[in-house]
PDB file of the backbone (N, CA, C, O) and the ligand in Angstrom, with CONECT records:
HET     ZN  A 101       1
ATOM      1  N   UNK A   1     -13.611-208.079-104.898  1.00  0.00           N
ATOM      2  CA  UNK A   1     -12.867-206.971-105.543  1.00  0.00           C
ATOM      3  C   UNK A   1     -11.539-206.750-104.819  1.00  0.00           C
ATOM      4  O   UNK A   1     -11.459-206.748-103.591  1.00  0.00           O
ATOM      5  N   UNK A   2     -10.679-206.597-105.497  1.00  0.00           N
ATOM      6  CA  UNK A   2      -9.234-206.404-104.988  1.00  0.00           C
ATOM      7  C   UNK A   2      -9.245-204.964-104.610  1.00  0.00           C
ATOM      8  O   UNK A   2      -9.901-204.073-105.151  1.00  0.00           O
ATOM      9  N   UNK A   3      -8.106-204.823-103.212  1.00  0.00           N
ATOM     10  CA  UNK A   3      -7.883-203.690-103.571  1.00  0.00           C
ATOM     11  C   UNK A   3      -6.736-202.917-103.597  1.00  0.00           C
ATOM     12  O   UNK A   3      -5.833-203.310-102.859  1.00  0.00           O
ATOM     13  N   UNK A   4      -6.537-201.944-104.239  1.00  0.00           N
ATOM     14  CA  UNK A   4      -5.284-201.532-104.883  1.00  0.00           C
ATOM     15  C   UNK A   4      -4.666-200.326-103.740  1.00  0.00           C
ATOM     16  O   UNK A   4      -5.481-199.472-103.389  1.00  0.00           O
ATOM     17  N   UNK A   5      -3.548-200.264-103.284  1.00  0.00           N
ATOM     18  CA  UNK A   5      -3.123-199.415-102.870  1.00  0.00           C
ATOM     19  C   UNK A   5      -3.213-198.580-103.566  1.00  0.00           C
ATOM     20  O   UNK A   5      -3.365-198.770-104.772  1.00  0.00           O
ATOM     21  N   UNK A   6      -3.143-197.296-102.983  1.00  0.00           N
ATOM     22  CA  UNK A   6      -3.235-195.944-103.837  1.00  0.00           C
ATOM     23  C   UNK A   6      -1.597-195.452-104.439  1.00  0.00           C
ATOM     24  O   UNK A   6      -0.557-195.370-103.785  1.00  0.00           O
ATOM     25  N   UNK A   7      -1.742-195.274-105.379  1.00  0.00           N
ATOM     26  CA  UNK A   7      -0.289-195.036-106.189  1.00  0.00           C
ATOM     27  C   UNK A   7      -0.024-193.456-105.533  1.00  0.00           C
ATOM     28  O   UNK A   7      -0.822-192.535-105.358  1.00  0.00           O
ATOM     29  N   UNK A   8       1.566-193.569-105.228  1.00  0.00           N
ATOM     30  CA  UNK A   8       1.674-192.194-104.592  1.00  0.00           C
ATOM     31  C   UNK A   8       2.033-191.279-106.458  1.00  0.00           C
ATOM     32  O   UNK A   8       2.589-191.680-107.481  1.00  0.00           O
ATOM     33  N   UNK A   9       1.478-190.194-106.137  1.00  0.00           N
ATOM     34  CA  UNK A   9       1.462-189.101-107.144  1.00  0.00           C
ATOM     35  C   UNK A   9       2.133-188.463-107.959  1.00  0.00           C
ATOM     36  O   UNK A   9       2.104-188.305-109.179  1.00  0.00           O
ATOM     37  N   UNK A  10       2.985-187.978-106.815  1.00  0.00           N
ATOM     38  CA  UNK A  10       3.567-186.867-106.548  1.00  0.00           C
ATOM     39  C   UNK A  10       5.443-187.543-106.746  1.00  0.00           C
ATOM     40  O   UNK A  10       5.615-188.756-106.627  1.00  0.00           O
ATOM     41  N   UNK A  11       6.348-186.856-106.962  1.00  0.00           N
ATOM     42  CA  UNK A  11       7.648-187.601-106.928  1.00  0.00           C
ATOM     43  C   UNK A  11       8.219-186.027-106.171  1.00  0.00           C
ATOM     44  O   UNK A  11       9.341-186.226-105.706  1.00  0.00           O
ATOM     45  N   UNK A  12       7.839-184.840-105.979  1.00  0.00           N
ATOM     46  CA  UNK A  12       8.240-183.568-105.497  1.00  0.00           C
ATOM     47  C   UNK A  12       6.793-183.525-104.621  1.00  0.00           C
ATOM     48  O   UNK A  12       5.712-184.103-104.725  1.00  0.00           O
ATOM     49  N   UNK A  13       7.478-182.332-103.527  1.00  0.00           N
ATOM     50  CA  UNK A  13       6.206-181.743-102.858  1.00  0.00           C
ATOM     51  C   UNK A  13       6.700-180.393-102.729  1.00  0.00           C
ATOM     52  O   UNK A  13       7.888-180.072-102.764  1.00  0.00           O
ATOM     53  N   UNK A  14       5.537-179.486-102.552  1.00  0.00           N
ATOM     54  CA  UNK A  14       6.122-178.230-102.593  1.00  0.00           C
ATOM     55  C   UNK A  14       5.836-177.742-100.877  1.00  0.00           C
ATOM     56  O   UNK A  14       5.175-178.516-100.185  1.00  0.00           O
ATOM     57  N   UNK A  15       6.325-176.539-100.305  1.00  0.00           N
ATOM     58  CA  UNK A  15       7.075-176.357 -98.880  1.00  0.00           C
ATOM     59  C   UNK A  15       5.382-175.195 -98.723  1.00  0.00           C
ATOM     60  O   UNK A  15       4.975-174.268 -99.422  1.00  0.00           O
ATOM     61  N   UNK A  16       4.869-175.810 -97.575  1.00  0.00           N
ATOM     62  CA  UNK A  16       3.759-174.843 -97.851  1.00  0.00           C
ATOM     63  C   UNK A  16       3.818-173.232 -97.628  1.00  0.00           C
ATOM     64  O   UNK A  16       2.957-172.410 -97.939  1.00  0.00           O
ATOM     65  N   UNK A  17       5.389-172.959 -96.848  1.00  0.00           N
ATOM     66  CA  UNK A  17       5.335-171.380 -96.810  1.00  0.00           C
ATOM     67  C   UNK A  17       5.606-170.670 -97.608  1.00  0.00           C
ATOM     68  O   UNK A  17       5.220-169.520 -97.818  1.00  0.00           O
ATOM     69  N   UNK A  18       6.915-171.861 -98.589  1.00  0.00           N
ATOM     70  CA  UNK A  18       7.812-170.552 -99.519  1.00  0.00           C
ATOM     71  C   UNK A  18       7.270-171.201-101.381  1.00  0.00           C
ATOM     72  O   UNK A  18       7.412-170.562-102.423  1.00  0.00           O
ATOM     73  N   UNK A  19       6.578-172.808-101.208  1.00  0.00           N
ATOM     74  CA  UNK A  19       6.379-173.621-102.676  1.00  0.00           C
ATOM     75  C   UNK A  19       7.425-173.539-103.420  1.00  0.00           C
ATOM     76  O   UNK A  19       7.482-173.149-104.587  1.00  0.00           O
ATOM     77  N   UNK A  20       8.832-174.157-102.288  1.00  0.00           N
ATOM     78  CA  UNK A  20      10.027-174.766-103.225  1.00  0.00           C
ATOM     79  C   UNK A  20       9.691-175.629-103.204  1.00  0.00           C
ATOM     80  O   UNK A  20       8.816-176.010-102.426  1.00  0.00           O
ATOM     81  N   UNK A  21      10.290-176.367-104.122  1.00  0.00           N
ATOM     82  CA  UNK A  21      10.224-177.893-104.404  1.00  0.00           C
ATOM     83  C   UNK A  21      11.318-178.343-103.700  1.00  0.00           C
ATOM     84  O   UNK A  21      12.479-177.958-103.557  1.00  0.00           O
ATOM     85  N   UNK A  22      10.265-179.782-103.067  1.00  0.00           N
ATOM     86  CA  UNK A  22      11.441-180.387-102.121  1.00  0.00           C
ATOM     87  C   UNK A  22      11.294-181.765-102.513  1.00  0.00           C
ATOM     88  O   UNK A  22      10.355-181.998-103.274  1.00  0.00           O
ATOM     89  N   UNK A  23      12.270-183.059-102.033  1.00  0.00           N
ATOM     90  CA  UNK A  23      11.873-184.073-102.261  1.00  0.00           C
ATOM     91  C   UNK A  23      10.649-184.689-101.358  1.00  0.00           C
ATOM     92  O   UNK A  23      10.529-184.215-100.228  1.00  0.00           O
ATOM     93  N   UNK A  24      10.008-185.403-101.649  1.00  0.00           N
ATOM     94  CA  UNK A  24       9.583-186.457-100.432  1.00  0.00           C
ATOM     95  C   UNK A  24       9.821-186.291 -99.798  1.00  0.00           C
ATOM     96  O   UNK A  24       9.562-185.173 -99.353  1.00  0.00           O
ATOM     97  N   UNK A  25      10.614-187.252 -99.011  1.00  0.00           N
ATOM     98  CA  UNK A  25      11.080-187.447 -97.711  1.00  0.00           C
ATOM     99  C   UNK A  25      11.703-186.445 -97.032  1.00  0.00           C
ATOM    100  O   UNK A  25      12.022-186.642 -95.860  1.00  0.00           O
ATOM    101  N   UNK A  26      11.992-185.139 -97.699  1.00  0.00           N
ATOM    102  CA  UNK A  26      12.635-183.688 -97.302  1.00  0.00           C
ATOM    103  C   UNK A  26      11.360-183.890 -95.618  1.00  0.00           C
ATOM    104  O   UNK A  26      10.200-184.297 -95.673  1.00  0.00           O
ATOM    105  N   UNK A  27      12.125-183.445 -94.330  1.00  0.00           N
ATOM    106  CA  UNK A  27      11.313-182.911 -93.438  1.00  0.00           C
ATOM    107  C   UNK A  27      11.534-181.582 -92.827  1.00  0.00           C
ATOM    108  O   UNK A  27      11.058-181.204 -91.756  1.00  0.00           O
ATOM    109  N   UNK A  28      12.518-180.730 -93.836  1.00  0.00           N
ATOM    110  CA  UNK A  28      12.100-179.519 -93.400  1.00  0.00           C
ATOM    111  C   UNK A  28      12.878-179.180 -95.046  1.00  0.00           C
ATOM    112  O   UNK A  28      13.496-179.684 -95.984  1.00  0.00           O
ATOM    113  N   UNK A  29      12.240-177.847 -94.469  1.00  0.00           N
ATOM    114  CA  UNK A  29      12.587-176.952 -96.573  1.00  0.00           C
ATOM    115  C   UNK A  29      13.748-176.398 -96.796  1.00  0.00           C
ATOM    116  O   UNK A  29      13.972-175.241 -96.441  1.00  0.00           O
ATOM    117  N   UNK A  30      14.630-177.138 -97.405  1.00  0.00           N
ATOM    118  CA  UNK A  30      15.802-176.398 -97.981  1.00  0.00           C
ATOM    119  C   UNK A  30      15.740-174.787 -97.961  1.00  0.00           C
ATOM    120  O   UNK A  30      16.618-174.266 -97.273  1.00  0.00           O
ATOM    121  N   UNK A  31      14.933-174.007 -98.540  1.00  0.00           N
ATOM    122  CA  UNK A  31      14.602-172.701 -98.957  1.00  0.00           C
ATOM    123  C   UNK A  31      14.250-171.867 -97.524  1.00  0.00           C
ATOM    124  O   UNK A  31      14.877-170.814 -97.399  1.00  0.00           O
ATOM    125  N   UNK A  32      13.511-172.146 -96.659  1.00  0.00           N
ATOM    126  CA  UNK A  32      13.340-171.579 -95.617  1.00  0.00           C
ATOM    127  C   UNK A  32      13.207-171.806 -94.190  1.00  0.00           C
ATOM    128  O   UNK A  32      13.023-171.096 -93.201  1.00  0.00           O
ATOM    129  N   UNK A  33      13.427-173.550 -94.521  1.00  0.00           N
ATOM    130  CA  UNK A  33      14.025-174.149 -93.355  1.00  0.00           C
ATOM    131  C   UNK A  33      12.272-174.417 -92.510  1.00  0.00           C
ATOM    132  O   UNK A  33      12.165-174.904 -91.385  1.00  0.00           O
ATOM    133  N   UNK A  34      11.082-173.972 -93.364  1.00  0.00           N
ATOM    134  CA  UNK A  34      10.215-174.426 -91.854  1.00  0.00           C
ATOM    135  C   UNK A  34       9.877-176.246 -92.287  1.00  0.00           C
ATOM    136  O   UNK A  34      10.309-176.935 -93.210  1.00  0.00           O
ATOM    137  N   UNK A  35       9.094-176.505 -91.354  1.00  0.00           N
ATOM    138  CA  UNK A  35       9.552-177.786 -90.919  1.00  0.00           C
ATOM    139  C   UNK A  35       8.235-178.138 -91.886  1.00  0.00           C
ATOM    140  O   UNK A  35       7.214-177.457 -91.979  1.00  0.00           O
ATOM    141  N   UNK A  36       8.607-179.677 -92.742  1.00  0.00           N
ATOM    142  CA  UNK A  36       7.234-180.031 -93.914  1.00  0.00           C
ATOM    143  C   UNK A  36       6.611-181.160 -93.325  1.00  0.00           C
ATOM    144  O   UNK A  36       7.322-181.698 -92.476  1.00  0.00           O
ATOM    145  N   UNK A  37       5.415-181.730 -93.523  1.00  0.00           N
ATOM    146  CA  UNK A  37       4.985-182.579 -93.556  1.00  0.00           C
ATOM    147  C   UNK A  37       5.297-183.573 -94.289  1.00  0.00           C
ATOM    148  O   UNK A  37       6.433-183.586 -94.765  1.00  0.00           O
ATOM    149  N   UNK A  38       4.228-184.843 -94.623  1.00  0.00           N
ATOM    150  CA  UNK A  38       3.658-185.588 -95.896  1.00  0.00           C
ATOM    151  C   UNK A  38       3.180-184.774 -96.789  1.00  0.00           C
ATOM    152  O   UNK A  38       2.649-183.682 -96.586  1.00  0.00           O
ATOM    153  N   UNK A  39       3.453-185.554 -98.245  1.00  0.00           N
ATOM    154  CA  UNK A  39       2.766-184.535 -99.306  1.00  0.00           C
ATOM    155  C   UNK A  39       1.348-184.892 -99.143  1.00  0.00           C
ATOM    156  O   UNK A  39       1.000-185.981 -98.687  1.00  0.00           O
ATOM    157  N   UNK A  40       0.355-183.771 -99.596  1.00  0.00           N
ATOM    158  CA  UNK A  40      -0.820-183.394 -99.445  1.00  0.00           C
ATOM    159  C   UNK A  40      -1.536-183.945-101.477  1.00  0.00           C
ATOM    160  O   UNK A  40      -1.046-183.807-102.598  1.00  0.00           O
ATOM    161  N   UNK A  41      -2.725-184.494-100.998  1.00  0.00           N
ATOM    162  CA  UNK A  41      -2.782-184.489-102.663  1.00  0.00           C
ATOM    163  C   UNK A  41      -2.993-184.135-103.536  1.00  0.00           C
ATOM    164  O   UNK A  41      -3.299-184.736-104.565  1.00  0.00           O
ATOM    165  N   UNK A  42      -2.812-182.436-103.220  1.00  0.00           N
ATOM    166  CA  UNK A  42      -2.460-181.526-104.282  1.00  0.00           C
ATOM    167  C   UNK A  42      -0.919-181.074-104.482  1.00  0.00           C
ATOM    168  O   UNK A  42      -0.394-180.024-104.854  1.00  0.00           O
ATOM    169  N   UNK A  43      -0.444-182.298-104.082  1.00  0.00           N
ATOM    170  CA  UNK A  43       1.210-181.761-104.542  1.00  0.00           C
ATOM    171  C   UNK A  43       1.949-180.755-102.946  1.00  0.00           C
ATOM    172  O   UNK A  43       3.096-181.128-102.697  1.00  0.00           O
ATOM    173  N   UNK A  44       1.704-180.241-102.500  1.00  0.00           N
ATOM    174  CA  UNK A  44       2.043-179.554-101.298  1.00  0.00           C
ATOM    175  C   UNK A  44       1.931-180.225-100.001  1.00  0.00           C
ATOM    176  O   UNK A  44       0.908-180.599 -99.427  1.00  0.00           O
ATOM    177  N   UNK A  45       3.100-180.311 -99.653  1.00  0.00           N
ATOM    178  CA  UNK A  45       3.679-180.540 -97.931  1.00  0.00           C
ATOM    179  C   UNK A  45       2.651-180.237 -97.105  1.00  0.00           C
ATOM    180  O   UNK A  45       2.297-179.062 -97.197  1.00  0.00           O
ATOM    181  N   UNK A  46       2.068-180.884 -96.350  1.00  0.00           N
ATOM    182  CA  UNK A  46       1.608-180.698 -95.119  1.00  0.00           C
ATOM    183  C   UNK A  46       1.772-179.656 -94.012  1.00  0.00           C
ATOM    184  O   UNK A  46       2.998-179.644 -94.125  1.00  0.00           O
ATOM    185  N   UNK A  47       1.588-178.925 -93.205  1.00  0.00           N
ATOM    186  CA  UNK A  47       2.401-178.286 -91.724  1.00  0.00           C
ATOM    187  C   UNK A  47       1.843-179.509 -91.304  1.00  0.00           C
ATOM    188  O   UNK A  47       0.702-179.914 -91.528  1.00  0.00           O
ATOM    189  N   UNK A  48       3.326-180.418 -90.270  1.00  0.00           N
ATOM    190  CA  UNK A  48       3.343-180.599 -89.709  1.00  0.00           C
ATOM    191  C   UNK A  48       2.717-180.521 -88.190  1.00  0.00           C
ATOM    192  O   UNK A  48       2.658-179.428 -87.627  1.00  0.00           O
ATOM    193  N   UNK A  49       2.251-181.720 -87.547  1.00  0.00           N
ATOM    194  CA  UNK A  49       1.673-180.995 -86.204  1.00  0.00           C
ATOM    195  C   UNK A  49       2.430-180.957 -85.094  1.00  0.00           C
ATOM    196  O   UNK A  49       3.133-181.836 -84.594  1.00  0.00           O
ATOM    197  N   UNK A  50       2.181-179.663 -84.702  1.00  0.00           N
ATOM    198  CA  UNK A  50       3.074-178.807 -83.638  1.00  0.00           C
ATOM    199  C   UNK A  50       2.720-179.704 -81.888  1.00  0.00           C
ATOM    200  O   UNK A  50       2.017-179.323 -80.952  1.00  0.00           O
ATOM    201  N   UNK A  51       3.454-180.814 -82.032  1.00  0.00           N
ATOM    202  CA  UNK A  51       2.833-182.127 -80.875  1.00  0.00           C
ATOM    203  C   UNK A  51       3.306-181.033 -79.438  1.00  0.00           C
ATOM    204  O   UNK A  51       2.642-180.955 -78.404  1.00  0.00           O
ATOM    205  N   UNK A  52       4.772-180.165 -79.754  1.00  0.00           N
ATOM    206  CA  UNK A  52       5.114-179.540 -78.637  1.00  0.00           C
ATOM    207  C   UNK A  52       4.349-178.406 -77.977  1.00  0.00           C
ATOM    208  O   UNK A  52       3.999-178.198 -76.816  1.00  0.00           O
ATOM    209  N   UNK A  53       4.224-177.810 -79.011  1.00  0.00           N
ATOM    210  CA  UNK A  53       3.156-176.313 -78.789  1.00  0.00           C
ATOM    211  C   UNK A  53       1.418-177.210 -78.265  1.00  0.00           C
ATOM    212  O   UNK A  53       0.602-176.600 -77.574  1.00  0.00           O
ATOM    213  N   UNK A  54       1.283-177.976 -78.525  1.00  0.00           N
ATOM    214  CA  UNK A  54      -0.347-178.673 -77.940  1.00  0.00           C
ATOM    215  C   UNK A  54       0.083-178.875 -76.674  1.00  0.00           C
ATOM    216  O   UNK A  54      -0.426-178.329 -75.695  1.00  0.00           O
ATOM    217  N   UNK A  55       1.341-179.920 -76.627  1.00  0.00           N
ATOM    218  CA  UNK A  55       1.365-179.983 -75.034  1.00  0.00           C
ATOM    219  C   UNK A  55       1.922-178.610 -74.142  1.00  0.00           C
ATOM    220  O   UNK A  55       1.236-178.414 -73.140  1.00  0.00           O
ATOM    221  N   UNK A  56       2.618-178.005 -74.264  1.00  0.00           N
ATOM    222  CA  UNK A  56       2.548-176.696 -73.606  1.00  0.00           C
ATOM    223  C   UNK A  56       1.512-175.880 -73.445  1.00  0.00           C
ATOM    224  O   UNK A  56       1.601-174.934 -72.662  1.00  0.00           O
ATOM    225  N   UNK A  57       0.433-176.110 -74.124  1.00  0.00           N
ATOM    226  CA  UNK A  57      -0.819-175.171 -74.253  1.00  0.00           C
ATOM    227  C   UNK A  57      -1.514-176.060 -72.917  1.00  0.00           C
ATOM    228  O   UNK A  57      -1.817-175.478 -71.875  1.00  0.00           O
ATOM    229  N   UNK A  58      -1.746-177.747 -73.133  1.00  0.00           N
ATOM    230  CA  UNK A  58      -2.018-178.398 -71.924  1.00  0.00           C
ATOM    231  C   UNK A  58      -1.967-178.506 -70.702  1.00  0.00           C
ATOM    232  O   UNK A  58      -2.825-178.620 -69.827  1.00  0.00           O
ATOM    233  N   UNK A  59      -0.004-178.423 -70.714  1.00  0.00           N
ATOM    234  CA  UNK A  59       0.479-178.007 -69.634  1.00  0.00           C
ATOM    235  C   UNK A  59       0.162-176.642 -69.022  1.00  0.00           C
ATOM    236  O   UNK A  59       0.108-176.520 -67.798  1.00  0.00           O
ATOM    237  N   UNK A  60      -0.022-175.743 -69.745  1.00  0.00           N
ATOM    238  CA  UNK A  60      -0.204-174.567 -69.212  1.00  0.00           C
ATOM    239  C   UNK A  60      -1.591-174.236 -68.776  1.00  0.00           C
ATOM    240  O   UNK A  60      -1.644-173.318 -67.958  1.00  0.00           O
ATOM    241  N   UNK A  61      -2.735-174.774 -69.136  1.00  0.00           N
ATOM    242  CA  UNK A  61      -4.020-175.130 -68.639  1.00  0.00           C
ATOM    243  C   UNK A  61      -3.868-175.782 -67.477  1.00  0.00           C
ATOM    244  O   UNK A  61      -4.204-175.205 -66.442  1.00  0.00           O
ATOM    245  N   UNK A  62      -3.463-176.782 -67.441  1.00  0.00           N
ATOM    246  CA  UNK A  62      -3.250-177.595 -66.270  1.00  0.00           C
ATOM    247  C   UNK A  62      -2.604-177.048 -64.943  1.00  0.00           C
ATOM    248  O   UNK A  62      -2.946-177.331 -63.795  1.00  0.00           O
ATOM    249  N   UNK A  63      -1.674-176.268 -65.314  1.00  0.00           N
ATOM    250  CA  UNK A  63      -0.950-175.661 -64.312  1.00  0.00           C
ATOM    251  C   UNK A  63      -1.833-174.283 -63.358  1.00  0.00           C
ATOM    252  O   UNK A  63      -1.818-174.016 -62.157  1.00  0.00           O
ATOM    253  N   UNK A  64      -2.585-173.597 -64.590  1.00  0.00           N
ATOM    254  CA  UNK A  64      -3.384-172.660 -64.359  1.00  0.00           C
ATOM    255  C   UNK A  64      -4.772-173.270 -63.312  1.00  0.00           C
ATOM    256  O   UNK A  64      -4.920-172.655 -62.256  1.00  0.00           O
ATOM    257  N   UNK A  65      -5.317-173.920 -63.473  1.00  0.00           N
ATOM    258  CA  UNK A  65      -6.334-174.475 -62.895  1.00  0.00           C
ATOM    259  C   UNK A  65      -5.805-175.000 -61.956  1.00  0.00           C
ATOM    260  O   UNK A  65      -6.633-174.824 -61.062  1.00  0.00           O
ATOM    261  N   UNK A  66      -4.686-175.726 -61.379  1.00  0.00           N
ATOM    262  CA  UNK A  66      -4.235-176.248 -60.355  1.00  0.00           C
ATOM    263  C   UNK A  66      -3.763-174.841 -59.224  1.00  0.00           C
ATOM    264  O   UNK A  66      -3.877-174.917 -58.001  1.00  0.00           O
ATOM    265  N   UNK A  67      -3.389-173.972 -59.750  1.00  0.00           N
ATOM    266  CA  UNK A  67      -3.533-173.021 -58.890  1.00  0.00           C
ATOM    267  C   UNK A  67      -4.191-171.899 -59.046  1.00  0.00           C
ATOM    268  O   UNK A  67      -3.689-170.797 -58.824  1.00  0.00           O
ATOM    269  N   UNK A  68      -5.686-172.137 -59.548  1.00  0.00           N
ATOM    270  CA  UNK A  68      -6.590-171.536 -59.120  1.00  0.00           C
ATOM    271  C   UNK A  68      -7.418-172.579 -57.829  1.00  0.00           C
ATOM    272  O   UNK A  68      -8.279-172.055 -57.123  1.00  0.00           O
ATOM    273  N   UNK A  69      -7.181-173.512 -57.710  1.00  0.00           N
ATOM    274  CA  UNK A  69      -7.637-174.540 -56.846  1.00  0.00           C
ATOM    275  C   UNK A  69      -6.709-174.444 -55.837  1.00  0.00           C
ATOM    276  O   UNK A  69      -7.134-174.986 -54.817  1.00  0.00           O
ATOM    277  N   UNK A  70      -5.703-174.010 -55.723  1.00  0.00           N
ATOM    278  CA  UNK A  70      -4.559-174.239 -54.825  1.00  0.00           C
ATOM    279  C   UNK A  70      -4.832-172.991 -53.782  1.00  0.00           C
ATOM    280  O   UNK A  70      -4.957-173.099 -52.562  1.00  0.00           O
ATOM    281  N   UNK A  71      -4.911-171.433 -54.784  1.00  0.00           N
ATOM    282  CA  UNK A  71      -4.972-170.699 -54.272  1.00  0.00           C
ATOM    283  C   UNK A  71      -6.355-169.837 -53.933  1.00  0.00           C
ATOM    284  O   UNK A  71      -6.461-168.656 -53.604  1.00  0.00           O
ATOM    285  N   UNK A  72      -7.423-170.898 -54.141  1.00  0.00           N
ATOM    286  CA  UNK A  72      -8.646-170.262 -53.897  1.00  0.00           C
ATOM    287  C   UNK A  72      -9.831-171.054 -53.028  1.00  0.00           C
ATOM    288  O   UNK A  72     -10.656-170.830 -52.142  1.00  0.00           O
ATOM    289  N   UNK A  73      -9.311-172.230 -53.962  1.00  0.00           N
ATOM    290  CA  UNK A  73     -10.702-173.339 -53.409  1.00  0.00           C
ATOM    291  C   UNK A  73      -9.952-174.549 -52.654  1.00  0.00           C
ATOM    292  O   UNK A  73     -10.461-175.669 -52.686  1.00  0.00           O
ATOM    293  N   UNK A  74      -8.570-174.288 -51.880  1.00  0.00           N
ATOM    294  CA  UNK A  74      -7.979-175.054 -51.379  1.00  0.00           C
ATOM    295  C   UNK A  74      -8.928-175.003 -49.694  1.00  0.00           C
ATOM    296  O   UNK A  74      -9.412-173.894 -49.466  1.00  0.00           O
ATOM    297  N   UNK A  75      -9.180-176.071 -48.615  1.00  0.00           N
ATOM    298  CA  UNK A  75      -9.812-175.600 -47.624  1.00  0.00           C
ATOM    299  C   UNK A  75      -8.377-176.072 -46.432  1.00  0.00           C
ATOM    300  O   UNK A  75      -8.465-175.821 -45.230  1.00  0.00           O
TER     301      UNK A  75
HETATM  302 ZN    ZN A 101      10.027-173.244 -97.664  1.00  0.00          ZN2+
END
């Protein structure tokens, strides 16, 4: 059995905060400027993942535990 790529859908996606219509390849929304994904396959943009806000949350774990070790369980 062959198999077929999946035909993309959609030729617009809509902006998941404000549902302007944007193009495709739009990566942030004309209308309110937040930042879009890939279209979703109900027609609507993705949110994007926030790669910066994960690593600051990391970093900031990391930092926290290093000086609770620094300043407690250091000998
Ligand atoms: Zn928008």
């Amino acid at each position: 059995m062959p198999l077929f790529k999946r035909k993309q859908l959609h030729t617009m996606k809509r902006c998941p905060e404000c549902f302007y219509e944007l193009p495709l390849n739009a990566k942030e929304c004309i209308s309110c400027h937040a930042r879009v994904g890939p279209v979703a396959p109900d027609g609507r943009a993705k949110r994007p993942t926030d790669w910066i806000s994960y690593l600051l949350c990391i970093v900031s774990w990391a930092v926290f535990i290093f000086y609770v070790w620094w300043a407690f369980l250091r000998t």
